[in-house]
Predicted model as a PDB file, atoms N, CA, C, CB and O in Angstrom, pLDDT in the B-factor column:
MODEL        1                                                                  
ATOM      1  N   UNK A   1       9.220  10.808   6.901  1.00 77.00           N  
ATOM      2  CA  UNK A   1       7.831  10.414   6.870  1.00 77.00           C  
ATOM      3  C   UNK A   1       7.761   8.903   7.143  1.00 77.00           C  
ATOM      4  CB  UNK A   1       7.171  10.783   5.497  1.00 77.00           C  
ATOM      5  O   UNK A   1       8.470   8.074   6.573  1.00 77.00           O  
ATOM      6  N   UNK A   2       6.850   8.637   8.059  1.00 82.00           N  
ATOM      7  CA  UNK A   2       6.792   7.208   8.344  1.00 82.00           C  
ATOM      8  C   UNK A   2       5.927   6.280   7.182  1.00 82.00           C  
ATOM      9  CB  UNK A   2       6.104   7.080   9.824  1.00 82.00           C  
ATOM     10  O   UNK A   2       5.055   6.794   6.482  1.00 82.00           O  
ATOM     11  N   UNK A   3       6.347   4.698   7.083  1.00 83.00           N  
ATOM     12  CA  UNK A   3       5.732   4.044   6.596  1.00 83.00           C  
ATOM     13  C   UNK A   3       3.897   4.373   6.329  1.00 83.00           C  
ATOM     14  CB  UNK A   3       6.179   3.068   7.281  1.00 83.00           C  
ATOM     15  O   UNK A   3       3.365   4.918   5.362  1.00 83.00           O  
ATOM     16  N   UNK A   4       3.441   3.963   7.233  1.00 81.00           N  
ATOM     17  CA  UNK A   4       2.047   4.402   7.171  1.00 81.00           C  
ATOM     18  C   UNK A   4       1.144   5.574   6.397  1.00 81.00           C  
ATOM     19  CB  UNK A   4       1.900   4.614   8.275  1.00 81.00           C  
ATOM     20  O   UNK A   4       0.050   5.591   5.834  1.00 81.00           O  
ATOM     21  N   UNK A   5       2.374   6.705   6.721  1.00 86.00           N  
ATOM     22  CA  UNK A   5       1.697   8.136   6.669  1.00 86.00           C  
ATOM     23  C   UNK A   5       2.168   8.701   4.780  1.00 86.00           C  
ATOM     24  CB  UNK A   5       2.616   9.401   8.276  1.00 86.00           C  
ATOM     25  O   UNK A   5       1.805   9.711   4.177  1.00 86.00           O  
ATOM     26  N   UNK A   6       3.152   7.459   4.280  1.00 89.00           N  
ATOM     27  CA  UNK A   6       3.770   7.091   2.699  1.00 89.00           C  
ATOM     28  C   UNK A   6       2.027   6.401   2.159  1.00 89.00           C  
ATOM     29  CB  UNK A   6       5.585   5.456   2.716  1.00 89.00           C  
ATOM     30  O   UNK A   6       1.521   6.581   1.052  1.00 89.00           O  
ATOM     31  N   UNK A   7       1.543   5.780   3.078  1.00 83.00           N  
ATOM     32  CA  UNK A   7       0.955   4.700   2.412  1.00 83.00           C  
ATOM     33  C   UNK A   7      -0.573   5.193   2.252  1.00 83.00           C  
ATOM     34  CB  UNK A   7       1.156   3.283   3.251  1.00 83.00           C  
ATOM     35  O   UNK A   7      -1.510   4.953   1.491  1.00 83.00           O  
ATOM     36  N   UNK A   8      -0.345   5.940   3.281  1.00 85.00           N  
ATOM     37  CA  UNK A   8      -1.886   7.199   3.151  1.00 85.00           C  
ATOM     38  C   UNK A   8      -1.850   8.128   2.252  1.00 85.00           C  
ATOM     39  CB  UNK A   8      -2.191   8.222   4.422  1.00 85.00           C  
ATOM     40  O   UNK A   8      -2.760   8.074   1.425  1.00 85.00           O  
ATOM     41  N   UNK A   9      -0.827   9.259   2.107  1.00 90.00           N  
ATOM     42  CA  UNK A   9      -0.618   9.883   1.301  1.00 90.00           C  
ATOM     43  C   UNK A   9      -0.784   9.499  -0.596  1.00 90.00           C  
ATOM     44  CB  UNK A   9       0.460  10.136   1.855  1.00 90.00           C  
ATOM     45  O   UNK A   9      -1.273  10.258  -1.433  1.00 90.00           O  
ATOM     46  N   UNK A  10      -0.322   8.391  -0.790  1.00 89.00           N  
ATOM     47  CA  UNK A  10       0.143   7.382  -1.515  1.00 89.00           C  
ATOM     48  C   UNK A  10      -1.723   7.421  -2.054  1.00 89.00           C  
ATOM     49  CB  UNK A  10       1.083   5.853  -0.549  1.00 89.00           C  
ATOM     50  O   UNK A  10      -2.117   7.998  -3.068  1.00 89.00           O  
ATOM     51  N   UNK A  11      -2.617   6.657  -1.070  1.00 84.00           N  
ATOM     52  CA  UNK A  11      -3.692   6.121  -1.051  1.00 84.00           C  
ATOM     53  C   UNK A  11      -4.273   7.686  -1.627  1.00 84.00           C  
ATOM     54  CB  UNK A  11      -4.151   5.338   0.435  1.00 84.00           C  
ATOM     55  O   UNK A  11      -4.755   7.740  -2.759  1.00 84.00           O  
ATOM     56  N   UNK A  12      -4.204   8.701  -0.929  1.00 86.00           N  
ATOM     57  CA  UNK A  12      -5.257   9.839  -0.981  1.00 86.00           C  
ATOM     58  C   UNK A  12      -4.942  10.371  -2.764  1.00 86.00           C  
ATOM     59  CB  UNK A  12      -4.858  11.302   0.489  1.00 86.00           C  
ATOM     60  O   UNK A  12      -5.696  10.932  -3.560  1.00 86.00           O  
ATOM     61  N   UNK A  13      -3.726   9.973  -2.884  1.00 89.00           N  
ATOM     62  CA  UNK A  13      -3.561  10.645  -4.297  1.00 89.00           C  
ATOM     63  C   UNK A  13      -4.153   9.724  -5.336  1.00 89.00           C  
ATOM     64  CB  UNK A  13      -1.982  10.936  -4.681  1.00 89.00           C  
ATOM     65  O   UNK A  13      -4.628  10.244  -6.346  1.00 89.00           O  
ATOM     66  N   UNK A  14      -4.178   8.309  -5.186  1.00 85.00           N  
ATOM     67  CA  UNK A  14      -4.426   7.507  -5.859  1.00 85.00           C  
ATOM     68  C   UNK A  14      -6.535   8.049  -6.068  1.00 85.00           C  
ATOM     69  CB  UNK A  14      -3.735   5.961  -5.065  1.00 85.00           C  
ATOM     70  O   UNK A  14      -7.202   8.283  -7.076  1.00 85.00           O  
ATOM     71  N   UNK A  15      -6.796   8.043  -4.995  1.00 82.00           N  
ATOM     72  CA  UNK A  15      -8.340   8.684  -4.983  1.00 82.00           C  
ATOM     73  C   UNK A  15      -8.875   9.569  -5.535  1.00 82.00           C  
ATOM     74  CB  UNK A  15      -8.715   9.070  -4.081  1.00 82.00           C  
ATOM     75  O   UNK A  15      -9.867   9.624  -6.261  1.00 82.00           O  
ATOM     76  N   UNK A  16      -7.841  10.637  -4.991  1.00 85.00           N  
ATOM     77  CA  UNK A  16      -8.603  11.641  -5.734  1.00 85.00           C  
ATOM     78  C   UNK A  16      -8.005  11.396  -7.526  1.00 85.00           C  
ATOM     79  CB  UNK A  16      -8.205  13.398  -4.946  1.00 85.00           C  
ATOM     80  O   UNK A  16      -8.266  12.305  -8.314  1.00 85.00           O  
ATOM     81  N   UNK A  17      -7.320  10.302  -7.982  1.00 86.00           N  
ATOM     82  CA  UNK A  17      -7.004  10.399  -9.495  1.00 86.00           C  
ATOM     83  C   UNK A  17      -8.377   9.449 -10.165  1.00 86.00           C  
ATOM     84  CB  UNK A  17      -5.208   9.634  -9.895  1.00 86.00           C  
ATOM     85  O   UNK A  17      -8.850   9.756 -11.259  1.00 86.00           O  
ATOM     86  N   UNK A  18      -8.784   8.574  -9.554  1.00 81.00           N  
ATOM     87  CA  UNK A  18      -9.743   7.724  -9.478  1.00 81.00           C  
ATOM     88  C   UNK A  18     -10.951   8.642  -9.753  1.00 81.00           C  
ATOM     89  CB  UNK A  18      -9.729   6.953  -8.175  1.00 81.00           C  
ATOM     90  O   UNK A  18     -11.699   8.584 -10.729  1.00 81.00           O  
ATOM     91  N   UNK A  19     -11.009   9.552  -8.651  1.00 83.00           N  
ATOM     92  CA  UNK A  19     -12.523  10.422  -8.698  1.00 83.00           C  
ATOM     93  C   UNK A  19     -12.758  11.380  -9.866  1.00 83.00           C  
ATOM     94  CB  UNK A  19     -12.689  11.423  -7.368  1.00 83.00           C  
ATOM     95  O   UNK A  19     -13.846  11.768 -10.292  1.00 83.00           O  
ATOM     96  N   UNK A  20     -11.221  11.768 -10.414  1.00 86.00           N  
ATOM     97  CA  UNK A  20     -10.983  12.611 -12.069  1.00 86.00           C  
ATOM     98  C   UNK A  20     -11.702  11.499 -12.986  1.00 86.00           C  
ATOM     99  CB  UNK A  20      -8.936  12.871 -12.713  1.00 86.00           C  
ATOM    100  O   UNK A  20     -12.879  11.373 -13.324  1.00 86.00           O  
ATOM    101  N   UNK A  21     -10.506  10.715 -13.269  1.00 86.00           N  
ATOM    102  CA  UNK A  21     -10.822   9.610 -14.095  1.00 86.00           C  
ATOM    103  C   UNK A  21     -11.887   9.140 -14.249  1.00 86.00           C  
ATOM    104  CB  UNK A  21     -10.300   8.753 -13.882  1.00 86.00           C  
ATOM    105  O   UNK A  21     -12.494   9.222 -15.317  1.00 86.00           O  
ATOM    106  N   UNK A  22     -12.397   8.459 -13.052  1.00 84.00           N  
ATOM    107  CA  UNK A  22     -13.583   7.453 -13.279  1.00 84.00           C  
ATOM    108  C   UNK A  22     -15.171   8.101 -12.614  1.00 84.00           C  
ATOM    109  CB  UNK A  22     -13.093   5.860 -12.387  1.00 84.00           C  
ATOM    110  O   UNK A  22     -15.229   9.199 -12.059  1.00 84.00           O  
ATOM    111  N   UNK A  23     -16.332   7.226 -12.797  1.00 88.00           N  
ATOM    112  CA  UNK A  23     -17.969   7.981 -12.054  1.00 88.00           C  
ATOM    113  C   UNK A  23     -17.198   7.941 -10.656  1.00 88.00           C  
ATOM    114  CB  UNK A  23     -19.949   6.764 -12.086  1.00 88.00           C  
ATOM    115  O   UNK A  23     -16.164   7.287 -10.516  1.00 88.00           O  
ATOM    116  N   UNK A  24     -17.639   8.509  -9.881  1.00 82.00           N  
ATOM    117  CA  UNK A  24     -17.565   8.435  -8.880  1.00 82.00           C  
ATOM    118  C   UNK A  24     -18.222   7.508  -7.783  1.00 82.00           C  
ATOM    119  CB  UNK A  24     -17.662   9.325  -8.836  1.00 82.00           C  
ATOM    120  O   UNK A  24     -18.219   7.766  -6.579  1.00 82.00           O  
ATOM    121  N   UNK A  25     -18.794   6.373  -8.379  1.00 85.00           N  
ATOM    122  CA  UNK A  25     -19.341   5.107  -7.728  1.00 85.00           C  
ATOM    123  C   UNK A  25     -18.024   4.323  -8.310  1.00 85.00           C  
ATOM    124  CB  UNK A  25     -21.091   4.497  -8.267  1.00 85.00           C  
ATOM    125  O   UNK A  25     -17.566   3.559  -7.460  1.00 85.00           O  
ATOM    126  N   UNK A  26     -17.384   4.322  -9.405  1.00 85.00           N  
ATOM    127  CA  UNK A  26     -16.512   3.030  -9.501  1.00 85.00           C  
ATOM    128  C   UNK A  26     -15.424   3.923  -8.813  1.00 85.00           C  
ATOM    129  CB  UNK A  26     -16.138   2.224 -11.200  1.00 85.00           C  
ATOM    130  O   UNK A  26     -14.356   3.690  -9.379  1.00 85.00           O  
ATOM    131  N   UNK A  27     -15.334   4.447  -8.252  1.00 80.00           N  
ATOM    132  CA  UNK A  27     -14.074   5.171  -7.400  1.00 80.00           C  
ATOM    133  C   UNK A  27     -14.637   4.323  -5.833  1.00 80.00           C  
ATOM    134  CB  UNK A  27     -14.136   7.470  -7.378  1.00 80.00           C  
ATOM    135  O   UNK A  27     -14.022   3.587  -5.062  1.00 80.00           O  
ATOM    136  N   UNK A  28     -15.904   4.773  -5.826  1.00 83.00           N  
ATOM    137  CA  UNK A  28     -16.432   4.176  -4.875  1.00 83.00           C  
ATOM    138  C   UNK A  28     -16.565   2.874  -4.120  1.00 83.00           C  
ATOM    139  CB  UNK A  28     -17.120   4.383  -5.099  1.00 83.00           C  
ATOM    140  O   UNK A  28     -16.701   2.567  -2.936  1.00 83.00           O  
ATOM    141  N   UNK A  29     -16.449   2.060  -5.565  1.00 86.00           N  
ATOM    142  CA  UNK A  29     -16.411   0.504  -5.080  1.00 86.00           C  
ATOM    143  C   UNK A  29     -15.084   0.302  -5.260  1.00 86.00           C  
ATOM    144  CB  UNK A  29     -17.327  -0.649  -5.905  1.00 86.00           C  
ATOM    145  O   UNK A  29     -14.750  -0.734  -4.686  1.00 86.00           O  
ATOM    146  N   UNK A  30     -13.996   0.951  -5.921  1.00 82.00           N  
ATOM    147  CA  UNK A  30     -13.052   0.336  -5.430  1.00 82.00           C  
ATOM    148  C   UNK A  30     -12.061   0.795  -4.240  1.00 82.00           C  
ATOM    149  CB  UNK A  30     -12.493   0.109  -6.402  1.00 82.00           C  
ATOM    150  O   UNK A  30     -11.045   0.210  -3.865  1.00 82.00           O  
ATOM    151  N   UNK A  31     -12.539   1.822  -3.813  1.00 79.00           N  
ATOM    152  CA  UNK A  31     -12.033   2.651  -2.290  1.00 79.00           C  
ATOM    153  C   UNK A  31     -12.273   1.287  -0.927  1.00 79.00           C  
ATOM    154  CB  UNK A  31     -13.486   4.474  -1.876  1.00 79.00           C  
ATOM    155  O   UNK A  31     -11.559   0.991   0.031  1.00 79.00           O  
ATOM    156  N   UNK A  32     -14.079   0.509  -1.598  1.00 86.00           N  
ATOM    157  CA  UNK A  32     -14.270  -0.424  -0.609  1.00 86.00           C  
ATOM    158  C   UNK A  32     -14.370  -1.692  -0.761  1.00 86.00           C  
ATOM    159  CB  UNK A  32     -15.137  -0.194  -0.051  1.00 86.00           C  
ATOM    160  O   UNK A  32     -14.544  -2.686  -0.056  1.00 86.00           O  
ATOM    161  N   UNK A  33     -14.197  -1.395  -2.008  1.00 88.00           N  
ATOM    162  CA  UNK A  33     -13.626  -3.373  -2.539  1.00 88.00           C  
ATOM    163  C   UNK A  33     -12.402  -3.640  -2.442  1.00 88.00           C  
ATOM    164  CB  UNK A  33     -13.770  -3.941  -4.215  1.00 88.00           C  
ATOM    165  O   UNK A  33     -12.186  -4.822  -2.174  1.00 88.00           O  
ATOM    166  N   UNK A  34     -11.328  -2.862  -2.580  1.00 86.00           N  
ATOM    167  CA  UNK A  34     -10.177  -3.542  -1.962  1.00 86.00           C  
ATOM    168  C   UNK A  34      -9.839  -4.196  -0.820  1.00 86.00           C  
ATOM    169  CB  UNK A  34      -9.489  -2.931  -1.924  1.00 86.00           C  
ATOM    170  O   UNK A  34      -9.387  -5.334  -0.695  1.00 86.00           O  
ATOM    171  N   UNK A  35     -10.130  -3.275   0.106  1.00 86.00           N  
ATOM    172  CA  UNK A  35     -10.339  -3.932   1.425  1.00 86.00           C  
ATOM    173  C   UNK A  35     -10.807  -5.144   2.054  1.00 86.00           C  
ATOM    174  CB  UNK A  35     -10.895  -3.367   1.865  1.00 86.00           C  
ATOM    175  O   UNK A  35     -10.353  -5.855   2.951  1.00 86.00           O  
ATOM    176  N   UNK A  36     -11.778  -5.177   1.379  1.00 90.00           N  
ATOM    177  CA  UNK A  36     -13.076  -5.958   2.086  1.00 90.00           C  
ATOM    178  C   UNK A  36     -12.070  -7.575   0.582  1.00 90.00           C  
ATOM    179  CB  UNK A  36     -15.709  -4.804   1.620  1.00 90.00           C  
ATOM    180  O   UNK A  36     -11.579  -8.682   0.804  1.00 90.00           O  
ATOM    181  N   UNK A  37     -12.182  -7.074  -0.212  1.00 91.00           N  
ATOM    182  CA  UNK A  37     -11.603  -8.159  -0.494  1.00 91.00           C  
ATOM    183  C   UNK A  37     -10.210  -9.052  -0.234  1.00 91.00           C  
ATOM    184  CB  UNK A  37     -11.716  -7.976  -1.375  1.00 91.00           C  
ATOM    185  O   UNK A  37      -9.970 -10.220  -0.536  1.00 91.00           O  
ATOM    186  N   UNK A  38      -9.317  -7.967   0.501  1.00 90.00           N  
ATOM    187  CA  UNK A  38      -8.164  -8.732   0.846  1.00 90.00           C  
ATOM    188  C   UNK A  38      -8.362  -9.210   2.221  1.00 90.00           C  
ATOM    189  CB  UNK A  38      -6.884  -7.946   0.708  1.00 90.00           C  
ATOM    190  O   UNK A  38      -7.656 -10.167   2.541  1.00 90.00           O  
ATOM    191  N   UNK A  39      -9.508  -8.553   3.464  1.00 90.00           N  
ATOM    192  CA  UNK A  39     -10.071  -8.985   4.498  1.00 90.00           C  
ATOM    193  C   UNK A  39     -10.287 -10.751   4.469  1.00 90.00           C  
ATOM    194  CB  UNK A  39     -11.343  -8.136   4.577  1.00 90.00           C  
ATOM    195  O   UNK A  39      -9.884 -11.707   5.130  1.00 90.00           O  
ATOM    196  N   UNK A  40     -11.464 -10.444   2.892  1.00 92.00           N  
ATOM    197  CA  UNK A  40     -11.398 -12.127   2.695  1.00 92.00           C  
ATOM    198  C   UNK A  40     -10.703 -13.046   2.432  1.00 92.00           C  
ATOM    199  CB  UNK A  40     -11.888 -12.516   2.080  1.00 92.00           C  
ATOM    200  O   UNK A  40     -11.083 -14.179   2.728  1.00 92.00           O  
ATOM    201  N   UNK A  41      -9.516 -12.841   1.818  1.00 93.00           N  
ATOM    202  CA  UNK A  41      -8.474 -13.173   1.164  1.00 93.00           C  
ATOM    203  C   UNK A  41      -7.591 -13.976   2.680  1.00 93.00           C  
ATOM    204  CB  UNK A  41      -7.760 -11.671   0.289  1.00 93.00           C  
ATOM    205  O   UNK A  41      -6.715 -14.828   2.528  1.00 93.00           O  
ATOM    206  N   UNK A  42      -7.999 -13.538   3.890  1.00 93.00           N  
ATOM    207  CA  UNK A  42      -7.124 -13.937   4.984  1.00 93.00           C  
ATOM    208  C   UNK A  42      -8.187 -15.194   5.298  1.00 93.00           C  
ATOM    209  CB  UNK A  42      -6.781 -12.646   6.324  1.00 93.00           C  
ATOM    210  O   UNK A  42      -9.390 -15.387   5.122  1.00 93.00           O  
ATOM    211  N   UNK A  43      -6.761 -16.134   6.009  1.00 94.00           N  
ATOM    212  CA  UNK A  43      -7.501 -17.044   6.478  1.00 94.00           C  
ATOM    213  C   UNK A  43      -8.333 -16.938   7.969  1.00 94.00           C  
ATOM    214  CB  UNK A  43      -6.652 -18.035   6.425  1.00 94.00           C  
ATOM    215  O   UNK A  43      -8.542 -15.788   8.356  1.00 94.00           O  
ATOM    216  N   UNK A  44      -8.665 -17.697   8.555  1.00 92.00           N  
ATOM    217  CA  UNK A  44      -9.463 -17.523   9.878  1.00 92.00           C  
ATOM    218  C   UNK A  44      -8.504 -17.261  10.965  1.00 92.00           C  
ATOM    219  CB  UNK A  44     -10.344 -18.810  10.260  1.00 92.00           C  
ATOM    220  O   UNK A  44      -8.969 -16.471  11.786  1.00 92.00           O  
ATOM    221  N   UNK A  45      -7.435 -17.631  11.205  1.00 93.00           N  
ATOM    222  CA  UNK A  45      -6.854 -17.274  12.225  1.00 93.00           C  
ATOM    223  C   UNK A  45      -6.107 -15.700  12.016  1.00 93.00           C  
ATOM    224  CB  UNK A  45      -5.948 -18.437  12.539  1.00 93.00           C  
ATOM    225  O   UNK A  45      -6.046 -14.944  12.986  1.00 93.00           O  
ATOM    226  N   UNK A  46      -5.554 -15.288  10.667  1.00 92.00           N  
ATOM    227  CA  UNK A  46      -5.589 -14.241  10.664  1.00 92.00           C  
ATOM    228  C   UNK A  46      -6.276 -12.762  10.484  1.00 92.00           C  
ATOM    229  CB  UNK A  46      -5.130 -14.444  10.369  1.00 92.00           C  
ATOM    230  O   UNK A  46      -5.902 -11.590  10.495  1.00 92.00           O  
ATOM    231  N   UNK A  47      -7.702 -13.616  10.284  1.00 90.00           N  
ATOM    232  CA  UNK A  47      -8.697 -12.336  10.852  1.00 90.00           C  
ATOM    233  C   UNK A  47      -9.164 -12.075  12.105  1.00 90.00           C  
ATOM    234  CB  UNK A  47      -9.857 -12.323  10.300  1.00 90.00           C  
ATOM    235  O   UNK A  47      -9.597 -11.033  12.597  1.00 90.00           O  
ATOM    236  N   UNK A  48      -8.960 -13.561  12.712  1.00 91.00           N  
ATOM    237  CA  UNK A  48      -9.278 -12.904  14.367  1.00 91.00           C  
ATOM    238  C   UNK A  48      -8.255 -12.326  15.048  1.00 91.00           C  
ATOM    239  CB  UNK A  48      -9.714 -13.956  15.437  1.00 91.00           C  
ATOM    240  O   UNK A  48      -8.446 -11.814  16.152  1.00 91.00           O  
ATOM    241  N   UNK A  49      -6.769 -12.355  14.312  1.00 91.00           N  
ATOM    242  CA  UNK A  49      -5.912 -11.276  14.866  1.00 91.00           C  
ATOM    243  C   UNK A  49      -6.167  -9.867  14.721  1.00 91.00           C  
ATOM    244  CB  UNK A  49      -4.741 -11.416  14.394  1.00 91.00           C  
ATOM    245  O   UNK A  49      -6.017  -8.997  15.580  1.00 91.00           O  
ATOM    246  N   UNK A  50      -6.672  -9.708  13.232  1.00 87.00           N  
ATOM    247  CA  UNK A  50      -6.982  -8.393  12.692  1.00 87.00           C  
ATOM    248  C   UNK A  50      -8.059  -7.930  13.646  1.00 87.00           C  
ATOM    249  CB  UNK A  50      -7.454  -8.407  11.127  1.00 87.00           C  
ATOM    250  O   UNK A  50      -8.005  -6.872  14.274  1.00 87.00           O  
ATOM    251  N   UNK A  51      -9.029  -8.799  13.702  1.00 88.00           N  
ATOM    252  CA  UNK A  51      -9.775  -7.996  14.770  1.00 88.00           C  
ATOM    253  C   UNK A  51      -9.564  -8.093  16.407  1.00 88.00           C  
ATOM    254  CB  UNK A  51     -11.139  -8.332  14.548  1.00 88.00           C  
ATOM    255  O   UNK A  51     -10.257  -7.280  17.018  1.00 88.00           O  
ATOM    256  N   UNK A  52      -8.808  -8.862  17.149  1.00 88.00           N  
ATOM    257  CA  UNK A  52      -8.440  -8.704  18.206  1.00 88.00           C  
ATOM    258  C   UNK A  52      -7.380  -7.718  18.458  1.00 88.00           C  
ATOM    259  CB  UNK A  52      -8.219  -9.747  18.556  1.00 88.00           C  
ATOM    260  O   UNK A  52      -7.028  -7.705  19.638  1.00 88.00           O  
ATOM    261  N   UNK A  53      -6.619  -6.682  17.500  1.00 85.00           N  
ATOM    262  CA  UNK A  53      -5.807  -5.958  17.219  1.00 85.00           C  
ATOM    263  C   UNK A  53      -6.724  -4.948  16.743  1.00 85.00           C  
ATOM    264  CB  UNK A  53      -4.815  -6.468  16.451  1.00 85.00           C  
ATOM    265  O   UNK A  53      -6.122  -4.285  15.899  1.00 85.00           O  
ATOM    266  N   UNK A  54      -7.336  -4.729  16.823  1.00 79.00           N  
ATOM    267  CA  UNK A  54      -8.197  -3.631  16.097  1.00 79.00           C  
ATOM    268  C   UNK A  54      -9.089  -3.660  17.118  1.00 79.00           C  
ATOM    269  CB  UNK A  54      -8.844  -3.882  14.547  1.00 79.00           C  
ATOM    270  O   UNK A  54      -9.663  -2.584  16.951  1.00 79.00           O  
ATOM    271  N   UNK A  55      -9.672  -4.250  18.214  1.00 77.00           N  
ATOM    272  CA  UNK A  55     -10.395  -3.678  19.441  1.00 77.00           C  
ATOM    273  C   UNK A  55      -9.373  -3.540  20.594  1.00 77.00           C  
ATOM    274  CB  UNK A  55     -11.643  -4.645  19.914  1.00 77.00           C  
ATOM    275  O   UNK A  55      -9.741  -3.217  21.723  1.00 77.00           O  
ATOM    276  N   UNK A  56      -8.081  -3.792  20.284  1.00 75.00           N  
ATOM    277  CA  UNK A  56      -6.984  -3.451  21.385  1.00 75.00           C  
ATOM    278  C   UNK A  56      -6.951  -1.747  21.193  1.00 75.00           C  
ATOM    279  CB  UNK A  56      -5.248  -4.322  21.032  1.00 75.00           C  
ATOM    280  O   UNK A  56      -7.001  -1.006  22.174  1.00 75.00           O  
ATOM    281  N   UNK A  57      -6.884  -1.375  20.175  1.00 70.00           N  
ATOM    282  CA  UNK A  57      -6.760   0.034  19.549  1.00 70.00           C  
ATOM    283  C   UNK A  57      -7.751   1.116  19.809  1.00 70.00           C  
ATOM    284  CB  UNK A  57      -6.763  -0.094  18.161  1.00 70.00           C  
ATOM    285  O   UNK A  57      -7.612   2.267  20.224  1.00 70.00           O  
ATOM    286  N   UNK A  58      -8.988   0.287  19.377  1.00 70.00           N  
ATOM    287  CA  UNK A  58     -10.228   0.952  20.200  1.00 70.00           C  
ATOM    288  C   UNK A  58     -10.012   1.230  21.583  1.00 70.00           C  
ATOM    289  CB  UNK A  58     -11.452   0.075  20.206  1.00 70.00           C  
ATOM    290  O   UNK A  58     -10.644   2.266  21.792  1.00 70.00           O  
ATOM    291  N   UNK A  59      -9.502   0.892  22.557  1.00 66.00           N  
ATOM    292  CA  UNK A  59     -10.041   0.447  23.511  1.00 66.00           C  
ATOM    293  C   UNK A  59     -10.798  -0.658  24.663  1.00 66.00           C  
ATOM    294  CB  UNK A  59     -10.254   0.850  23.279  1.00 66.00           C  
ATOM    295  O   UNK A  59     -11.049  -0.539  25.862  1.00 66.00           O  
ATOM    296  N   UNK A  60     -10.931  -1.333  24.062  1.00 57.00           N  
ATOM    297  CA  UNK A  60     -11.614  -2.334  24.627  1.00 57.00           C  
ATOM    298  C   UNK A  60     -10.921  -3.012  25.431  1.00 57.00           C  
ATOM    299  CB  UNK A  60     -12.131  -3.083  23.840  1.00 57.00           C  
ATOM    300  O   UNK A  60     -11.422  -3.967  26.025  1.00 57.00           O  
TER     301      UNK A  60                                                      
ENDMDL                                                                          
END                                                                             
């Protein structure tokens, strides 16, 4: 199993233990507060990689 597909798996179990455990809004904010907070957590040059790497992927 590759890295990634550890880290998803990993993620999906962690969720659905979250959605037992907790309302299902604080499952909620933290499904999208992690993210968004380590997004911020980067400095400026490494978010315009994240996103110039992330419309390479798209397509664009």
């Amino acid at each position: 199993m590759s890295k990634n597909a550890k880290i998803a798996a990993g993620s999906v179990a962690v969720g659905l233990i979250l959605l037992i455990w907790l309302p299902w809004w604080v499952a909620f904010l933290i499904a999208v507060g992690v993210p968004v907070v380590a997004y911020l957590a980067l400095d400026p040059s490494q978010r315009r990689r994240v996103r110039r790497v992330a419309r390479k992927e798209i397509g664009r």
